[in-house]
C-alpha positions in Angstrom: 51.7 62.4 -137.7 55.4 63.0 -136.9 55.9 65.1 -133.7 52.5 64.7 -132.7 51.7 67.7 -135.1 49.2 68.8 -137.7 48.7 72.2 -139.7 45.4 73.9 -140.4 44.9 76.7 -142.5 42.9 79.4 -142.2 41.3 80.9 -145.6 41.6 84.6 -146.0 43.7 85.0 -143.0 47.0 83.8 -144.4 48.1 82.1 -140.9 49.0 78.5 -140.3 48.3 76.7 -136.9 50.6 73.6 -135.9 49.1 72.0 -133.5 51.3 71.0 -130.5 48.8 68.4 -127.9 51.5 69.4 -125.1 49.5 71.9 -123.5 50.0 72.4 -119.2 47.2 73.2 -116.6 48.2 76.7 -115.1 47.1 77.9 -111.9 44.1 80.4 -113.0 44.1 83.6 -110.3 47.6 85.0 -111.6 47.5 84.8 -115.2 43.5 86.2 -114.8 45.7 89.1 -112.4 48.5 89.3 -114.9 45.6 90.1 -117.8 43.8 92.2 -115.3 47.4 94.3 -114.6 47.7 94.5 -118.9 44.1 96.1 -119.6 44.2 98.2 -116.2 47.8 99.6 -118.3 45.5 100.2 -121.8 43.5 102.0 -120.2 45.8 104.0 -118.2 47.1 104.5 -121.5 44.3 105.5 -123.8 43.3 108.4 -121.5 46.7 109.9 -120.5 47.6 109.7 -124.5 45.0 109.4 -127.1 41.4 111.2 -124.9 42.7 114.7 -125.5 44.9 113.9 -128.8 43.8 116.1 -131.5 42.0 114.6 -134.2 44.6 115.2 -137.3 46.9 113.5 -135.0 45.1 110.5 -134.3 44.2 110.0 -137.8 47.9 110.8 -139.0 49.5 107.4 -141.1 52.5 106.0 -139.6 55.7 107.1 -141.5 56.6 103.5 -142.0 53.8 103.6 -144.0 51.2 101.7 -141.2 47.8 102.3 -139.5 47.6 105.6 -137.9 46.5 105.7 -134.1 42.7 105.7 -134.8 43.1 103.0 -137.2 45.2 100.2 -134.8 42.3 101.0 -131.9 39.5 100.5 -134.5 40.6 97.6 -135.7 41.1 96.5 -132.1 36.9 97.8 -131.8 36.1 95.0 -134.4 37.2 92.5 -132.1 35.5 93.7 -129.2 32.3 94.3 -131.3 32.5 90.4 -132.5 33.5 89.2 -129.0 32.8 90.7 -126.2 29.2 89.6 -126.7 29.7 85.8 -126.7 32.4 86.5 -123.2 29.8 87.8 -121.5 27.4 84.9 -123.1 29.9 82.5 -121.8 30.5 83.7 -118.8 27.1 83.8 -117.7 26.8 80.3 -118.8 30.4 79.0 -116.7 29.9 80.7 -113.7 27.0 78.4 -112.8 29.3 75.3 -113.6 31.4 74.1 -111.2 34.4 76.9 -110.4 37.7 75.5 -111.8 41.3 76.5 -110.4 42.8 76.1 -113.4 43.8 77.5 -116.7 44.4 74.8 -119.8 44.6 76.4 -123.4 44.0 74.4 -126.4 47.1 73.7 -128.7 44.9 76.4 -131.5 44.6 79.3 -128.8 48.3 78.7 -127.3 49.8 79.1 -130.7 47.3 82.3 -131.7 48.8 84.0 -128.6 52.2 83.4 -129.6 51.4 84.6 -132.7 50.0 87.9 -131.6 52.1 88.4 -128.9 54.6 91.5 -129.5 57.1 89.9 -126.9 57.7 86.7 -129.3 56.1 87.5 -132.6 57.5 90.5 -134.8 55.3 88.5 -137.8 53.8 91.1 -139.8 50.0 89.3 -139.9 47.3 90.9 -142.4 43.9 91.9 -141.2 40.7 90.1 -142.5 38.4 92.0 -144.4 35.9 92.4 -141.3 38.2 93.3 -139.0 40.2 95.9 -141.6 39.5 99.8 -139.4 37.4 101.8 -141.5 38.5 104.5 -143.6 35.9 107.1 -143.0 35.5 107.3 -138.6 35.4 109.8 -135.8 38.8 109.4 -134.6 37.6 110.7 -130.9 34.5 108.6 -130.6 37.2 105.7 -131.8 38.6 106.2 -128.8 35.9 106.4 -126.2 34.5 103.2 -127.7 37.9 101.4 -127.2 38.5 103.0 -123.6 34.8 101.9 -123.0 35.9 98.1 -124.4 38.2 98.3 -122.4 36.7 98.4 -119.0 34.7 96.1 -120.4 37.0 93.7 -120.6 38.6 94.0 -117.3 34.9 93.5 -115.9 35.0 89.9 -117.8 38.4 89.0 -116.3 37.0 89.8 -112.6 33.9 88.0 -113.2 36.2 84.7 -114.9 37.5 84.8 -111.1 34.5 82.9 -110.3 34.2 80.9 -113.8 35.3 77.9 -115.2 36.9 79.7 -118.7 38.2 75.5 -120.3 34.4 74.5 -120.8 32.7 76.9 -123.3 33.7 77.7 -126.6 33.7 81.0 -128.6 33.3 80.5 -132.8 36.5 82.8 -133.9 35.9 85.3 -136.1 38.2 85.2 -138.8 36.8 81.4 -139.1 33.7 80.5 -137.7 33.8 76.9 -137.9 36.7 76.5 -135.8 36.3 77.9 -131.7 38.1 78.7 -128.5 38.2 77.9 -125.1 36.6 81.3 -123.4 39.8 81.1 -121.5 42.0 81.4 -124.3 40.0 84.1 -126.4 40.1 86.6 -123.2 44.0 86.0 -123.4 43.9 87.0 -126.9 42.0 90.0 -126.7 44.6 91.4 -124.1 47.6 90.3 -126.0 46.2 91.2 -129.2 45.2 95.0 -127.4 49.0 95.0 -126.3 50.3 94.2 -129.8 48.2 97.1 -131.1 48.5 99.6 -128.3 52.8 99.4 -128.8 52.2 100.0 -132.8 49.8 103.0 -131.5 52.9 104.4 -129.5 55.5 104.0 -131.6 53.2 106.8 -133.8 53.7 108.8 -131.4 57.5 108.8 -131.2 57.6 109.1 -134.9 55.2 112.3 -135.1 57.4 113.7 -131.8 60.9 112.9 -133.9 59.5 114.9 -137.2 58.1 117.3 -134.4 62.3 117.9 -133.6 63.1 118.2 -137.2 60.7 120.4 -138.5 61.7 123.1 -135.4 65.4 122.4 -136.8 64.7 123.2 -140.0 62.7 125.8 -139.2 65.3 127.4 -137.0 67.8 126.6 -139.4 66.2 128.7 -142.3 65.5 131.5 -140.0 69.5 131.4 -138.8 70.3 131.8 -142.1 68.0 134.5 -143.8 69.4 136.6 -140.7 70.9 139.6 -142.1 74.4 139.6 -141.5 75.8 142.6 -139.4 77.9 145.5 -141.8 81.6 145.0 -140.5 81.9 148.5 -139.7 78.6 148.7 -137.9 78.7 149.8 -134.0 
């Protein structure tokens, strides 16, 4: 194959993967301390922000027509529902294997990274069906259960301190036959939260900018119903 490259497609989920062999060994403790720094930040986060948000506001759409806040962090849930599980499987498993030092990703996980990754990917990418938030939730309880996912996660990353996270393999759930280095799917759940957690934000700036203008207006129509002063008046 030219380059040393192949495609695979992924049914339903409307992504191609081009597989680039070129992958390099990274030294393990600071990228598991750079994760750790991300989800320690989410959840930082998630309290200060959404805990105390009121509930209209949380399930408010996005102006741009997007997910509302509830919605991004309960489609985030789906992905700690599916794996989660199978980390902490894995990770029971690899940490009675032989520590390893080092971080390799596969050529799949590297470029599903990239792909989620809001620093290098401003791809629009579609949800699968399972992992689409539902329509009918508590908003609140939406957020304790990602908060709670959260820590969750940042408990896995200290225990893949004293893991070997190349050896076992995690089916992904958008397509089952095809799986992941544990390694590479605890990068993706923190990149994929981060992608999520800036389009959670960004609601927040919009509902704070129509905040502004509906004061304006309303100060605006209050200015002018203001009777007007006779010109003789003392």
């Amino acid at each position: 194959m030219p380059n040393g490259r192949c495609v695979v497609m992924v049914p339903g989920a409307g992504i191609i993967f081009k597989k680039d062999p070129g992958m390099k060994s990274i030294d393990k403790l600071p990228w598991l301390a750079l994760l750790e720094s991300k989800t320690e930040q989410h959840i930082t986060d998630a309290v200060a922000l959404f805990q105390n948000m009121e509930e209209h506001l949380l399930n408010k759409p996005s102006p741009s027509g997007g997910w509302s806040i509830a919605q991004c962090l309960a489609h985030l849930n789906t992905y700690g529902d599916y794996y989660l599980p199978r980390l902490q499987t894995g990770l029971k498993i690899d940490s009675k294997m032989e520590d390893s030092e080092t971080y390799k990703s596969s050529w799949l996980g590297a470029y599903l990274i990239k792909l989620t990754d809001p620093q290098t990917s401003r791809m629009k990418l579609k949800a699968v069906k399972r992992h689409q938030p539902m329509t009918d939730f508590s908003a609140h309880q939406t957020v304790a259960d990602f908060i709670d996912q959260q820590e969750t996660i940042f408990a896995l990353l200290r225990m893949a301190h004293q893991a070997d996270v190349n050896q076992f393999r995690i089916p992904m759930s958008i397509a089952s036959w095809v799986s992941l280095p544990l390694g590479d799917i605890l990068h993706f759940m923190v990149t994929h939260t981060e992608r999520h957690m800036m389009q959670a934000k960004r609601n927040i700036e919009y509902y704070r900018i129509q905040q502004v203008a509906d004061i304006s207006i309303t100060c605006g129509l209050l200015t002018s119903t203001k009777p007007k002063a006779h010109p003789f008046a003392i």
